[in-house]
C-alpha positions in Angstrom: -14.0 2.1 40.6 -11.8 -0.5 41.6 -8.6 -0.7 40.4 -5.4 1.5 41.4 -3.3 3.6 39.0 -0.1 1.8 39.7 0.8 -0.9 37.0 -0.5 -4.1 37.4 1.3 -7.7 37.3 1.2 -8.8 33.6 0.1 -12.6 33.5 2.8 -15.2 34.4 5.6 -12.5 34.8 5.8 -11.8 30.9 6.7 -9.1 28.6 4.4 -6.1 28.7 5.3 -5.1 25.7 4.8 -8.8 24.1 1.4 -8.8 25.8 0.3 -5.8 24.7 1.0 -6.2 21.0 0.5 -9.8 20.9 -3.7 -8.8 21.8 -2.9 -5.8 19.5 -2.0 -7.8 16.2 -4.6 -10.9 17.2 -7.2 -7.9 17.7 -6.6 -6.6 14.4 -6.5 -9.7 12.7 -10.3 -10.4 14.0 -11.3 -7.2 13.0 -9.9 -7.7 9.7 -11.3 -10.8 8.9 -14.9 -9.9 10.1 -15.9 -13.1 11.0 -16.9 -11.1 14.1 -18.7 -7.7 14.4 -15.8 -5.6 14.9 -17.4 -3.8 18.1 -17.2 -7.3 19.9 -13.8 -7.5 18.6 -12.6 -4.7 20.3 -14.1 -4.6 23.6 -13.0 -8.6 24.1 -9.1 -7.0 22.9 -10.1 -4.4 26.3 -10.9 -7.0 28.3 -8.2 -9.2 27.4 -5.5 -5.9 28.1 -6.9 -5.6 31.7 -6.9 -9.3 32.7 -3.3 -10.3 31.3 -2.5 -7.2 33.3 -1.3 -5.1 31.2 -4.0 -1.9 31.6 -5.5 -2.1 35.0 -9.4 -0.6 35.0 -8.6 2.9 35.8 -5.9 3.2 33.6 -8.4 1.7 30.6 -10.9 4.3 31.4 -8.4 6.8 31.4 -7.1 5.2 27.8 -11.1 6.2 26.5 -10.8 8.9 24.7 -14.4 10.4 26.2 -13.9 13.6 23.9 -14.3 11.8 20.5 -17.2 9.2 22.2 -19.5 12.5 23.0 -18.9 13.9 20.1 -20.0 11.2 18.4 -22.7 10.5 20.5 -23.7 14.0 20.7 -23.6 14.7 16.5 -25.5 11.4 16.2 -28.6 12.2 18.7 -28.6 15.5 16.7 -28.6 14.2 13.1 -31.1 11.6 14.3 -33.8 14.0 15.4 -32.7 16.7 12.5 -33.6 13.9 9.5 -37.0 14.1 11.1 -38.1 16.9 9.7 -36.9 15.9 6.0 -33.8 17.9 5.7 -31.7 15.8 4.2 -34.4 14.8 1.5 -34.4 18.9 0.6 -30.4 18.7 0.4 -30.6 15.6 -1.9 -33.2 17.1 -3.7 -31.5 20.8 -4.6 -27.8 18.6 -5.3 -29.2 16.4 -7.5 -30.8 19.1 -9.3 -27.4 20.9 -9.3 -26.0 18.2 -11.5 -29.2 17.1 -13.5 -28.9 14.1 -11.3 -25.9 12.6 -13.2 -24.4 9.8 -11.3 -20.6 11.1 -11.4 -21.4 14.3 -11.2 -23.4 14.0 -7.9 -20.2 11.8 -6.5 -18.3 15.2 -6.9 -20.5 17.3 -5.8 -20.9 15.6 -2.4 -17.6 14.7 -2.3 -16.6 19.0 -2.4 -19.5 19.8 0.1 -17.8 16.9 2.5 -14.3 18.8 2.1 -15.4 22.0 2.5 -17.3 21.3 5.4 -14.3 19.0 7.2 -12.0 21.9 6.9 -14.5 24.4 8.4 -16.2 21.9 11.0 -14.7 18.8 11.9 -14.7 15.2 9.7 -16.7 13.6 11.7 -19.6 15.8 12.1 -19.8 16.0 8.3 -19.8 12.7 7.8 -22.8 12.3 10.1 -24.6 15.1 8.1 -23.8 14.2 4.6 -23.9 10.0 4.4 -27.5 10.5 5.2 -27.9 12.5 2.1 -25.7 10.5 -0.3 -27.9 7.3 0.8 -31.4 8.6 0.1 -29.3 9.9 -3.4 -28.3 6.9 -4.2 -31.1 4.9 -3.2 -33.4 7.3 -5.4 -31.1 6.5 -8.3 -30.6 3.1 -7.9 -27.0 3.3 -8.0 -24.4 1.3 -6.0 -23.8 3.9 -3.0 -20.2 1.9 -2.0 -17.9 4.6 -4.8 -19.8 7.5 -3.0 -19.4 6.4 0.5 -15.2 5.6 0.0 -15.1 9.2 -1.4 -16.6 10.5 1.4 -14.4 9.0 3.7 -11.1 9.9 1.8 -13.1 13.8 1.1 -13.6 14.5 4.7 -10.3 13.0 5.9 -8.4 15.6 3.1 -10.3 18.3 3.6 -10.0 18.0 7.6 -6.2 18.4 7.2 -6.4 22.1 6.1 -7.5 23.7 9.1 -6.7 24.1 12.6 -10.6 22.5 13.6 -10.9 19.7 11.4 -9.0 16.7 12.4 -8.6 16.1 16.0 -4.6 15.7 15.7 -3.9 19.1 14.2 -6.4 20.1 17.6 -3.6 19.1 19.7 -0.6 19.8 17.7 -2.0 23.8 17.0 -2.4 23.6 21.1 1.0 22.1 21.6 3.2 24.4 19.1 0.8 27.6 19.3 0.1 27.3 15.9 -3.5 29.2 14.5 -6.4 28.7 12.5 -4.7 31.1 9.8 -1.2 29.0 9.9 -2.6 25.7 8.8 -5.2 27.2 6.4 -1.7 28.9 4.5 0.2 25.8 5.0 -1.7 22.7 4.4 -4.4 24.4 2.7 -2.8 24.4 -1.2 -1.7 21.0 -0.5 -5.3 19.9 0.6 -6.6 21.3 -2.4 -3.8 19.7 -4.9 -4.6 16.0 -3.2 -8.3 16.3 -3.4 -8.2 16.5 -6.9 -5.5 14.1 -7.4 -7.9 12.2 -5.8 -10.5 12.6 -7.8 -9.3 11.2 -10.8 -8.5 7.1 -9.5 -12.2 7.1 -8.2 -13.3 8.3 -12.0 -11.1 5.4 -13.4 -12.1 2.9 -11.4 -16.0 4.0 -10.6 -17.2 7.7 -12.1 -16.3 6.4 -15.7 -19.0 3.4 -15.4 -21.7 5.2 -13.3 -24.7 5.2 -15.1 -28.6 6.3 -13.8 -31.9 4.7 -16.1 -33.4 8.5 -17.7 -36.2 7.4 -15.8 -34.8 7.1 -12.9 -32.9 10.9 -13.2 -36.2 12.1 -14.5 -37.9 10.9 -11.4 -35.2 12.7 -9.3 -35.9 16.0 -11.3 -39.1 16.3 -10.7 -38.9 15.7 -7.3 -40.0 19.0 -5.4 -37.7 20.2 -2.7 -40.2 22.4 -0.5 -41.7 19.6 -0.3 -39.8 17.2 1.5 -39.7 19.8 4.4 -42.8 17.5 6.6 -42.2 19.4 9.8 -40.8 23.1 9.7 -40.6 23.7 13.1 -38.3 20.9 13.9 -36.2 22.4 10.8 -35.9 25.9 12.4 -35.0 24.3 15.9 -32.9 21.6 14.3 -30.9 24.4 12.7 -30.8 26.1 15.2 -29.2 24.4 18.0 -27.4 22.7 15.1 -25.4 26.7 14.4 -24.7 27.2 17.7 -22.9 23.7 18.0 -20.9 24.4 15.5 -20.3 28.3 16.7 -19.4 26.1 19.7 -17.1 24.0 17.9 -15.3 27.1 16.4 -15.1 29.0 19.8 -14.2 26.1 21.5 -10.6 26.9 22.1 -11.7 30.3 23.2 -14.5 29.5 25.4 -12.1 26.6 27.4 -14.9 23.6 26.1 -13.9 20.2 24.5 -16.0 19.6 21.2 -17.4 16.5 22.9 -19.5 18.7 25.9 -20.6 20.7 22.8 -22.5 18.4 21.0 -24.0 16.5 23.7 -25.0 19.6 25.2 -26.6 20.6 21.8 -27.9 17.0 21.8 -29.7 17.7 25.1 -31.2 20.6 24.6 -32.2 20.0 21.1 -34.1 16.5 22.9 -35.7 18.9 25.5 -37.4 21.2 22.2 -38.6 17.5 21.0 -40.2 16.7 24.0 -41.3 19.9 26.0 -45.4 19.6 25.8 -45.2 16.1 25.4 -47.3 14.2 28.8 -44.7 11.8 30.0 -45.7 8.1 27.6 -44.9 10.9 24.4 -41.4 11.4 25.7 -40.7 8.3 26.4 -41.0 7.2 23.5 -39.4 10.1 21.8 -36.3 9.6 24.1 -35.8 5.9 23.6 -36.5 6.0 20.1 -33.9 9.0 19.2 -31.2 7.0 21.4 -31.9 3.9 19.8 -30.9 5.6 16.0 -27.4 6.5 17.9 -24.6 4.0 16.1 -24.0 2.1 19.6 -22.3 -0.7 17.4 -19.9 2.5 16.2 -19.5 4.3 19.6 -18.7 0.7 21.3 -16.1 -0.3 18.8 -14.3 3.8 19.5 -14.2 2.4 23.2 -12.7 -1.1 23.0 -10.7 0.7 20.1 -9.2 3.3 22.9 -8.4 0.4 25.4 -6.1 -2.0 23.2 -4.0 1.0 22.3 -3.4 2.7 25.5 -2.5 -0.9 26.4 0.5 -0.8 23.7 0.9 2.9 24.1 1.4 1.9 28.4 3.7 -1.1 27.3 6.2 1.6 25.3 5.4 0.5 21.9 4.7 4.2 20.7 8.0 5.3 22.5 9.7 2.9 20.6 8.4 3.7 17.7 9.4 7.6 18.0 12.9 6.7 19.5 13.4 4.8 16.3 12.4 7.3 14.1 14.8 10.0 15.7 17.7 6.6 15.0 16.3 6.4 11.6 16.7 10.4 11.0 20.6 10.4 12.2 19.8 14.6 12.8 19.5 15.6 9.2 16.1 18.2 8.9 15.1 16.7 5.5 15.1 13.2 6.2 13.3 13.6 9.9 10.7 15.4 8.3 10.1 13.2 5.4 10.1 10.0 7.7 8.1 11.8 10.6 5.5 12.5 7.1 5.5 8.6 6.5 5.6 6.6 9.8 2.9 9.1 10.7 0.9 8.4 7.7 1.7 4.5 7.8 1.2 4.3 11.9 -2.2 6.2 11.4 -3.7 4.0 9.0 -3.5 1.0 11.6 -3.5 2.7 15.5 -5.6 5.6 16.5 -3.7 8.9 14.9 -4.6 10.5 18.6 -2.1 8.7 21.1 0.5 8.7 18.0 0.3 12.0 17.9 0.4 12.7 21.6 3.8 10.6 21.9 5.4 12.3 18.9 4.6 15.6 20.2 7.2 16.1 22.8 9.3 14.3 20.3 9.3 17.0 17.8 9.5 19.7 20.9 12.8 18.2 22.3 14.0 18.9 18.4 13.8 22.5 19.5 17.6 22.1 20.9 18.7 20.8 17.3 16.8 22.5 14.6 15.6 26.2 14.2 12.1 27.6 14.5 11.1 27.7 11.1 12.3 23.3 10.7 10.2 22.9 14.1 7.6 24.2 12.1 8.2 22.1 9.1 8.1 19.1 11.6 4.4 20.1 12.7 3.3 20.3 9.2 5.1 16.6 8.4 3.2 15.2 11.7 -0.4 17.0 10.6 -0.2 15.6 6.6 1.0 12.5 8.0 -1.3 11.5 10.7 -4.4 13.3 8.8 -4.2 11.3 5.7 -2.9 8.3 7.1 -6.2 8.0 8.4 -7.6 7.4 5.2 -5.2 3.9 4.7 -7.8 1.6 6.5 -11.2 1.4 8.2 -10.1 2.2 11.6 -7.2 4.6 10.8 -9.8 7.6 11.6 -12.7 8.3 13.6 -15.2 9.8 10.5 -14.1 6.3 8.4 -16.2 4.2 11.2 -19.0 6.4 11.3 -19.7 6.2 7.4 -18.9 2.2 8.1 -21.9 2.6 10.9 -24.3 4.2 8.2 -23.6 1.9 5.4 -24.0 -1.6 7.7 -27.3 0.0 8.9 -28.5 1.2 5.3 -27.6 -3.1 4.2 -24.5 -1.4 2.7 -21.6 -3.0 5.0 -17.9 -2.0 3.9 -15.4 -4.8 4.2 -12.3 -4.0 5.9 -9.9 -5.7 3.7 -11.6 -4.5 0.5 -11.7 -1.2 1.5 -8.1 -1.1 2.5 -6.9 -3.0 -0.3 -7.7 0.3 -2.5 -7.6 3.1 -0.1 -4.0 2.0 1.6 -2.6 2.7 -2.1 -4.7 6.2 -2.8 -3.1 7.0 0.7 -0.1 6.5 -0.1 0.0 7.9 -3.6 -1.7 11.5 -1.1 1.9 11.7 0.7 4.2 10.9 -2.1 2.6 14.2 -3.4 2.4 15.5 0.1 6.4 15.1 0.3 7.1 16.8 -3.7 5.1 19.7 -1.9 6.7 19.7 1.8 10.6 19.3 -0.5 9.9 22.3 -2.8 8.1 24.8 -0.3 10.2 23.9 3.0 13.6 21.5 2.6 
């Protein structure tokens, strides 16, 4: 690799801090405007960090966070050979006939599996295992699928907040302040709950209210038979399989010293060696290229150019910055630093990665230690873990799982717009840590 870890020259002697966030906001604005796919976007904001010299190449692979891009990679070879065997069909099948295929209903129902399983898995992987099913739902009903895609994004993106496993930044914090998988259930978990309900009831007045399916249509649905779907039960029983032990994986992955990322790709491998083994060497092939070619390379790409423009402002101090004005901001009074480390994490996360935000605010909150007590420290985690969590669900990009649903729908002929989206979720994210900070006041300050 060429390239050396010391800093590089930034072009014509400027600012590295200008650079960096002059290619930030431009990159941004691009992406926003989506004259351009947003992957192209990205990786040219990359390139553009390493030649004006701000990143040099070694210190932009070392900005790509290669955790989140196998795990993503991995969960996506896995779901793609999984709906092969009609699983998902079965799943859209028995939910639909949980709600007599009523259009609102349904939204709920999916939008409570995608919680449940964010909190006890991780966003992303849920995301990759239920936008499969809403789409053949919706598709089946001949509804819009847009009002069930956003509340997936906003469910998993809640529901990930309770637990210690379901959001990448409560991964590091729980590492960094030795907090477990029972702590954040107790602490974030109530809260979680209150806000996914709150939720609820914006995406009824603005969608559920109007959602309407032909009988016919919800007749059709209701007959469906779910058995049948099932077209290859062997794949189903492998599928499952390998699929339980990733997640046992994901679960045990503090304790067994692996990163969720060599999880799933491992899973992915071996779940790709059950798919082929018997097969003469043209049948795997084919097998092989085809299952890669269903991975979301426009998704994964995006993550990587993504990475590289913000370790280029987090290099140039921006992120330092930011948390040294915070602590100005706060003037040492305990309410006020945890209510503003709640919002700039929230705001901050909607528009830059939540992961480097929350790396640099982590030593942040441990040099509190000399000012506030143990039990404030641990108010401070809980501020930084609401914040960043469902700050992610204020735009697009503000969280790994969002861009994985956007990589379904522009596949399915679904795209979601960035500015549309954000226009309404940015203001439902908002409204989530105005009740976040009621509950952190009453319970902790």
């Amino acid at each position: 690799m060429h390239g050396s870890a010391s800093a590089a020259q930034v072009i014509l002697g400027l600012s590295p801090l200008a650079v960096s966030l002059t290619v930030f906001v431009l990159t941004y604005a691009a992406i926003v405007t989506e004259k351009i796919n947003r992957s192209i976007v990205a990786l040219l904001g990359a390139g553009l960090m390493i030649f004006t010299g701000v990143l040099n190449q070694s210190e932009a692979v070392a900005g790509i966070d290669f955790n989140t891009i196998s795990l993503l990679t991995g969960m996506m070879v896995l779901v793609a050979i999984t709906q092969k065997s009609g699983v998902f069909q079965y799943v859209a099948i028995v939910v639909s006939k949980w709600v007599k295929a009523e259009p609102w209903g349904l939204l709920v129902m999916l939008s409570v599996i995608t919680a449940v399983f964010s909190a006890l898995l991780d966003n992303v992987t849920t995301v990759l295992l239920i936008v499969p099913v809403a789409l053949l739902i919706t598709d089946s009903l001949r509804v819009p699928p847009y009002p069930y895609l956003f509340s997936i994004i906003f469910a998993s993106n809640i529901g990930g907040t309770a637990t210690l496993i379901g959001d990448p930044p409560n991964i590091m914090i729980g590492s960094a302040a030795g907090l477990t998988f029972t702590d954040f259930v107790v602490n974030l978990g109530p809260i979680v709950a209150i806000i996914f309900a709150l939720t609820l009831i914006p995406i009824y007045l603005i969608w559920g209210r109007k959602m309407r399916a032909t009988p016919e249509d919800r007749a059709q649905v209701m007959a469906f038979d779910a058995k049948k779907a099932i077209t290859d039960s062997l794949l189903l029983k492998q599928s499952m399989a390998v699929i339980g032990l990733v997640i046992a994986g994901f679960v045990m992955a503090h304790h067994i010293g692996q990163e969720p990322g060599t999880i799933a790709m491992f899973g992915a491998a071996f779940l790709l060696l059950l798919r082929v083994v018997g097969k003469d060497a043209e049948e795997q092939s084919h097998e092989t290229h085809r299952t890669w070619g269903e991975v979301e390379w426009v998704t994964i790409f995006f993550f990587v150019g993504l990475f590289v423009v913000v370790a280029g402002v987090e290099k140039a101090g921006a992120l330092d910055l930011l948390a040294g004005k915070l602590l100005e901001l706060t003037g040492g009074d305990f309410p006020t630093t945890a209510i503003t480390i709640l919002w700039a994490s929230a705001i901050f996360s909607a528009v830059v990665d939540n992961i480097p935000f929350v790396a640099t605010m982590i030593p942040v909150i441990q040099k509190m230690g000399t000012v506030f007590s143990a039990d404030q420290l641990s108010t401070l985690w809980w501020s930084l873990a609401l914040g960043a969590c469902l700050g992610g669900n204020g735009s697009l990009v503000g969280a790994s799982a969002n861009l994985v649903v956007a990589g379904f729908a522009e596949r399915a002929g679904q795209p979601i717009r960035f500015l549309p989206f954000m226009l309404l979720a940015f203001p439902l994210m908002l409204a989530s840590i105005a009740v976040a900070s009621v509950y952190l006041y009453l319970r902790y300050l």
